[in-house]
MARLODREN-229200 format. One record per residue (C-alpha): residue in one letter; x, y, z. Coordinates in pm, 1 decimal, decimal comma. Each point is the difference from the previous one (the first is absolute). Layout:
N
 code        X        Y        Z
    a        X        Y        Z
...
END
This chain:
298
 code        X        Y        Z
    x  11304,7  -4620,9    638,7
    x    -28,8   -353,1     68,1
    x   -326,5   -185,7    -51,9
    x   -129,7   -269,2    194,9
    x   -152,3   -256,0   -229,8
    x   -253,3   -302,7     69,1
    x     93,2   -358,3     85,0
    x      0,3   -172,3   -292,8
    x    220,5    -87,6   -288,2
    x    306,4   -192,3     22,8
    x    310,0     46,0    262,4
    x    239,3    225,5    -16,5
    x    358,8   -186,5     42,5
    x    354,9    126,3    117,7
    x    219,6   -173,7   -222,2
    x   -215,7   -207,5   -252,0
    x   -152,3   -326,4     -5,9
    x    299,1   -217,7     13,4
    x    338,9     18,3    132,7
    x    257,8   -204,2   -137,3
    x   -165,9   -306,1   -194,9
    x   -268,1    -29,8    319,8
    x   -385,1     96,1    -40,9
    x   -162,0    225,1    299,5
    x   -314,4   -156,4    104,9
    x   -285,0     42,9    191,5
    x   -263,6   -245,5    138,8
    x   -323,3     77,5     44,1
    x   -201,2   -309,2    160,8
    x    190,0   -312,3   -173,5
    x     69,3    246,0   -331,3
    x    322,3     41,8   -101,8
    x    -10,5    368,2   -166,9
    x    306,4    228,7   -192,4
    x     79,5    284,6    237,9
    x    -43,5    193,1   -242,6
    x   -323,0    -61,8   -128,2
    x   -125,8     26,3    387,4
    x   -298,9    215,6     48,2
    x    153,7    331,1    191,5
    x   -278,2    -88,4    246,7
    x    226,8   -297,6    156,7
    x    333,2    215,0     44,3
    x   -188,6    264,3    159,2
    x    149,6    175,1    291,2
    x   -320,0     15,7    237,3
    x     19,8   -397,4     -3,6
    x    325,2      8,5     61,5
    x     60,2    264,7    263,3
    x   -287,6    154,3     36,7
    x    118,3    309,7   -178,0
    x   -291,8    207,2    -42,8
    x   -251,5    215,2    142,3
    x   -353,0    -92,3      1,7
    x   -373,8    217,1     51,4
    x   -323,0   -124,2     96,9
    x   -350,7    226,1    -60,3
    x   -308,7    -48,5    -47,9
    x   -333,6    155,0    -92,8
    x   -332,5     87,2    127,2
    x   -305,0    -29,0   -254,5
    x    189,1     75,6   -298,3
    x    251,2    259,4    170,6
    x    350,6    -71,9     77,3
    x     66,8    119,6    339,7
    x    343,0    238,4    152,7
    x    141,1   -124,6   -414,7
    x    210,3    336,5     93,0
    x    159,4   -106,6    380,8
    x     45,0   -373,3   -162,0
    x    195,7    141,5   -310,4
    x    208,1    219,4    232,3
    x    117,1   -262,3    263,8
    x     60,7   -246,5   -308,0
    x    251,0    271,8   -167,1
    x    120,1     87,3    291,7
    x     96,3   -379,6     62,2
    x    146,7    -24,6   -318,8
    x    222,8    287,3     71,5
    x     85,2   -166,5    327,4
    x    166,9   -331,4   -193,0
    x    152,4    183,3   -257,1
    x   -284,9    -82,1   -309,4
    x     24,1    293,5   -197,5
    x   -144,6     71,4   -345,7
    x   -367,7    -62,8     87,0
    x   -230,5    243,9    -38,8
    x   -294,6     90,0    237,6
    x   -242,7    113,7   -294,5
    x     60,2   -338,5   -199,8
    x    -43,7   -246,9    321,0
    x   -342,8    220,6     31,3
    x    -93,5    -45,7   -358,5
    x     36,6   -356,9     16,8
    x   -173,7    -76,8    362,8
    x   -302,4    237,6   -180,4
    x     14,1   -200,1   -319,2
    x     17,7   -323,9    192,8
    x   -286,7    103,0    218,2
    x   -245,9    105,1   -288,0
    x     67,6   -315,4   -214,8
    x    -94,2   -197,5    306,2
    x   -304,9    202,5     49,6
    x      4,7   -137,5    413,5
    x   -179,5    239,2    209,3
    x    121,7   -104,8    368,3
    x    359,6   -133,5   -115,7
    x    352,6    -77,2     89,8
    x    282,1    105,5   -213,1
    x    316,1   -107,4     86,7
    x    323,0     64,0   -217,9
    x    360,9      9,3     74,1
    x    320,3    121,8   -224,1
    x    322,7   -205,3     49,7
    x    340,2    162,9    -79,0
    x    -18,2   -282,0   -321,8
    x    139,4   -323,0   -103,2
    x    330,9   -182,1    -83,9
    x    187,0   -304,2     63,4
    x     29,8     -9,2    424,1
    x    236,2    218,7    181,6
    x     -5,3    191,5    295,7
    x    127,4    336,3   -163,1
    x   -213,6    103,7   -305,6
    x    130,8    128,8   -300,7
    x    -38,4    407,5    -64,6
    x   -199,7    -81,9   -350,4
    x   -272,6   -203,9    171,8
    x   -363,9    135,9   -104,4
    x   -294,0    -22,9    299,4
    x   -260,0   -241,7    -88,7
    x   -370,7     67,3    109,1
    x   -277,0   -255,5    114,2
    x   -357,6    108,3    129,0
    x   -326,3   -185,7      9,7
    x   -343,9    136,4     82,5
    x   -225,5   -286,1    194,4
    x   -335,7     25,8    147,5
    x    -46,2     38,5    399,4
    x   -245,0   -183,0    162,0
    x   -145,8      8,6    302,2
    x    338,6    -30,9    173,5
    x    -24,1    408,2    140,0
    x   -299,8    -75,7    208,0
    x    118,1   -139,2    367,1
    x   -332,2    138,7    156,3
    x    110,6   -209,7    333,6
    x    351,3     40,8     10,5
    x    282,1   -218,4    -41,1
    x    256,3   -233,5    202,2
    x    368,9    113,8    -14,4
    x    315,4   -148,3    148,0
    x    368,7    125,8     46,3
    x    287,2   -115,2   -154,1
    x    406,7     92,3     -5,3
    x     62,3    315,6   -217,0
    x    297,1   -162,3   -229,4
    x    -64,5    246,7   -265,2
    x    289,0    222,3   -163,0
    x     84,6    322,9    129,9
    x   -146,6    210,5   -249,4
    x   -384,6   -111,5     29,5
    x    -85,1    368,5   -108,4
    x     92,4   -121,7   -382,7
    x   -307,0   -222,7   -174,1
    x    264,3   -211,6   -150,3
    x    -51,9   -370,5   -135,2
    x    170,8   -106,1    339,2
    x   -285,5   -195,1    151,7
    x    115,9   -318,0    142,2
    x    -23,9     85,7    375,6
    x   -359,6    125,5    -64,2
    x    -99,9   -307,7   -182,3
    x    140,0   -241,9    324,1
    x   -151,3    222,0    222,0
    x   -384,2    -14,8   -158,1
    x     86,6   -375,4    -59,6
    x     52,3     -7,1    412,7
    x   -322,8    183,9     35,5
    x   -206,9   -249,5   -218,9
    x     93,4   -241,3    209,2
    x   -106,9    172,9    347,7
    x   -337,7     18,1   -210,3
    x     62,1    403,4      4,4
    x     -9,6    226,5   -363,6
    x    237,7    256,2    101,1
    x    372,1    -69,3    152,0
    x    137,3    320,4    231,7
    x    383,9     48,8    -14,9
    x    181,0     77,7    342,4
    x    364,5     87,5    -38,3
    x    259,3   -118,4    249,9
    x    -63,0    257,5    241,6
    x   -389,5   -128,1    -17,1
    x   -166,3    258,6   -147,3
    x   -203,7    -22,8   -241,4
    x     63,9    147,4   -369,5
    x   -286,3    -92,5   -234,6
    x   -206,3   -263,0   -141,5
    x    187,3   -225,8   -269,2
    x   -246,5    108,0   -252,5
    x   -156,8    346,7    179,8
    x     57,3    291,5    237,0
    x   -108,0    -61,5    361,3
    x   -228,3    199,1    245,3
    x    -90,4    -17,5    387,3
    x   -244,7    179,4    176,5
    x     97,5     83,3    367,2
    x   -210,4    232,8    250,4
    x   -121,1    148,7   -313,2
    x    319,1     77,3   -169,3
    x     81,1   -130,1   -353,6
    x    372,1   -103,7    -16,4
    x    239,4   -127,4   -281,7
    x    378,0    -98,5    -25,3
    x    157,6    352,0   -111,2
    x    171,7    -13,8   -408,4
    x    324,0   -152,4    -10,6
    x    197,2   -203,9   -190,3
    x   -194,8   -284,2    137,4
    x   -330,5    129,7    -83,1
    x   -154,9     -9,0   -354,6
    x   -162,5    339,8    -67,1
    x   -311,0   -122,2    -48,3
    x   -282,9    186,6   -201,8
    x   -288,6   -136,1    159,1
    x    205,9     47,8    333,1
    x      8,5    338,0    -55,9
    x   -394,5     26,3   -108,7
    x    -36,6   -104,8    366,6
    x    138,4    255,9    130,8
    x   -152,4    229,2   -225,6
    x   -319,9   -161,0    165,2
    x    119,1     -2,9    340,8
    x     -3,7    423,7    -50,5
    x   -320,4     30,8   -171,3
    x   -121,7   -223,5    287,3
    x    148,6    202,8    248,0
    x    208,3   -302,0    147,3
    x    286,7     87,5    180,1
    x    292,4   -178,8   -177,2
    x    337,8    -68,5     87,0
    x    303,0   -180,0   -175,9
    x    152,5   -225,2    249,5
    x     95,9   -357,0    -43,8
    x   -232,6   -260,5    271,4
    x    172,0   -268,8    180,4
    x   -163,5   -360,0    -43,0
    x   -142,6     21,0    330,6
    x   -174,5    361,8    -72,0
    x   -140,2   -149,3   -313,6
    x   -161,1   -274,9    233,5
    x   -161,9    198,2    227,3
    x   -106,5    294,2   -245,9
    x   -392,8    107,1     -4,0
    x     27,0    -16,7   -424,2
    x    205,9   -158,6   -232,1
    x     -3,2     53,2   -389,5
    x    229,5    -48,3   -317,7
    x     11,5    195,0   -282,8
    x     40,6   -130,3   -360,3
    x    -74,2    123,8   -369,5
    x   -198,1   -299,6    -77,7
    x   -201,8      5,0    295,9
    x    -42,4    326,7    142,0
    x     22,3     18,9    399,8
    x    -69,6   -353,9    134,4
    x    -65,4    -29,6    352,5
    x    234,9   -287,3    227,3
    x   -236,9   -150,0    263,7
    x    260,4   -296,8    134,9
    x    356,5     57,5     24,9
    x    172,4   -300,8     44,9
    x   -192,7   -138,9    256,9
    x   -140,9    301,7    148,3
    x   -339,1    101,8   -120,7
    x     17,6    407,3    -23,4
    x   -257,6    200,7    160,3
    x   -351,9   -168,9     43,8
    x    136,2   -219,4   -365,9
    x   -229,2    205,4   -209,0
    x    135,1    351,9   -233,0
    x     46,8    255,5    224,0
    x   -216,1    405,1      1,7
    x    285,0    125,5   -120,7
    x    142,8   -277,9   -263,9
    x   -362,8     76,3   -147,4
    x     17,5    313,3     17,0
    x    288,6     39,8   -195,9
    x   -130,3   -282,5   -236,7
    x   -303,2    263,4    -98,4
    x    248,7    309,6    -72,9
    x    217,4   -221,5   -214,8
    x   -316,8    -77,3   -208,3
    x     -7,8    372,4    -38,7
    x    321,8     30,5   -212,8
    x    -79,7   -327,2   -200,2
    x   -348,9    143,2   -149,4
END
């Protein structure tokens, strides 16, 4: 079995240091460093290609919440690229060990495993070993959105296979930048038959004549966990729920919008674009479902 390893060390090179009588160099800043004696860190393939799969979670006074759902949807991305050699039990020991040393009781762990590193090229050699990054930091005060947030729309110019967590994240990072801008938090992807997918960093929700709705899985939909919480909600809270994808104008004129996002829980959208949603205050049944989420975080 192959074992995934930690960045760190030095970088592991095709043929050698030098070719002929020439030296193979890096530059880091204005430093002139031997390939070889590169930190793997530099030649890894995440940076380059963004060949990996990544996992947020986080916990609730001390607890890490859904560590089980998380865990499955990152091996099952892993599987997806073609990462093998990793296994589930380890990636759990370390998040855990990570966790405890930071002794953070509402935290944020983030960690990703890349298929490795080596001197760039598009097809990776067989021998390559994963590397593995995490980091455990604090969260703040960022879940609580009491009033609601501002969101705005923006081109879906993602890859086809959204469904995979992968490092791939340059569309969602133009997209938020976009929403910044418009003063919003939250951007809200529309494909090019205008309707909407997701969030570029959560699920999203609508309310309309009392009926929760939801773009359906596909391979344009992450599978979220908190998304699926929701919905676990939704049924507790005896909210009729169906999966069907809203066109930007629905969204508009919707009683309730929400998003959905580890970090934050269920957020409630009072402004959509320009539109304020509702009366622009959280909605009966965004609040309702606010108070059964609580439930499973306790």
């Amino acid at each position: 079995m192959r074992y995934f390893s930690t960045i760190g060390g030095k970088a592991e090179l095709k043929s050698g240091g030098k070719r002929g009588s020439h030296m193979q160099i890096g530059m880091i800043e204005d430093r002139i460093v031997r390939l070889e004696e590169l930190s793997a860190s530099y030649l890894d393939r995440g940076i380059y290609f963004g060949d990996g799969i990544y996992e947020v979670m986080r916990s609730y006074g001390g607890k890490i919440f859904a560590i089980e759902e998380h865990l499955e949807r990152f091996a099952n991305g892993l599987s997806a690229i073609g990462i093998d050699g990793v296994e589930r039990s380890e990636v759990r020991r370390r998040v855990e060990k990570a966790f405890e040393a930071a002794g953070i009781e509402n935290a944020r762990i983030y960690f990703h495993i890349t298929r490795g590193s080596e001197v760039r090229s598009h097809l990776p050699r067989a021998e390559l070993k994963p590397n593995f990054f995490l980091t455990v930091t604090e969260l703040g005060d960022e879940s609580l959105r009491p009033n609601g947030i501002a969101v705005s729309v923006y081109p879906d110019i993602r890859w086809k296979r959204c469904d995979i967590k992968s490092l791939n994240l340059l569309a969602n990072v133009l997209a938020r930048i976009d929403a910044e801008k418009k003063g919003c938090e939250e951007a809200i992807l529309v494909d090019d038959n205008g309707f909407i997918t997701e969030g570029a960093g959560s699920s999203f929700f609508a309310v309309v004549r009392g009926l929760l709705r939801t773009a359906r899985l596909s391979a344009n939909i992450l599978p979220s966990v908190t998304r699926g919480y929701v919905l676990k909600a939704a049924r507790k809270s005896g909210i009729e729920t169906v999966e069907q994808s809203l066109k930007v104008q629905e969204a508009r004129t919707a009683d309730e919008l929400f998003i959905a996002v580890t970090t934050k829980d269920i957020v409630p959208v009072v402004r959509f674009d320009d539109t304020a949603i509702g009366n622009g205050r959280p909605g009966k049944y965004t609040t309702q479902l606010i108070q059964e989420f609580k439930a499973f975080t306790a």
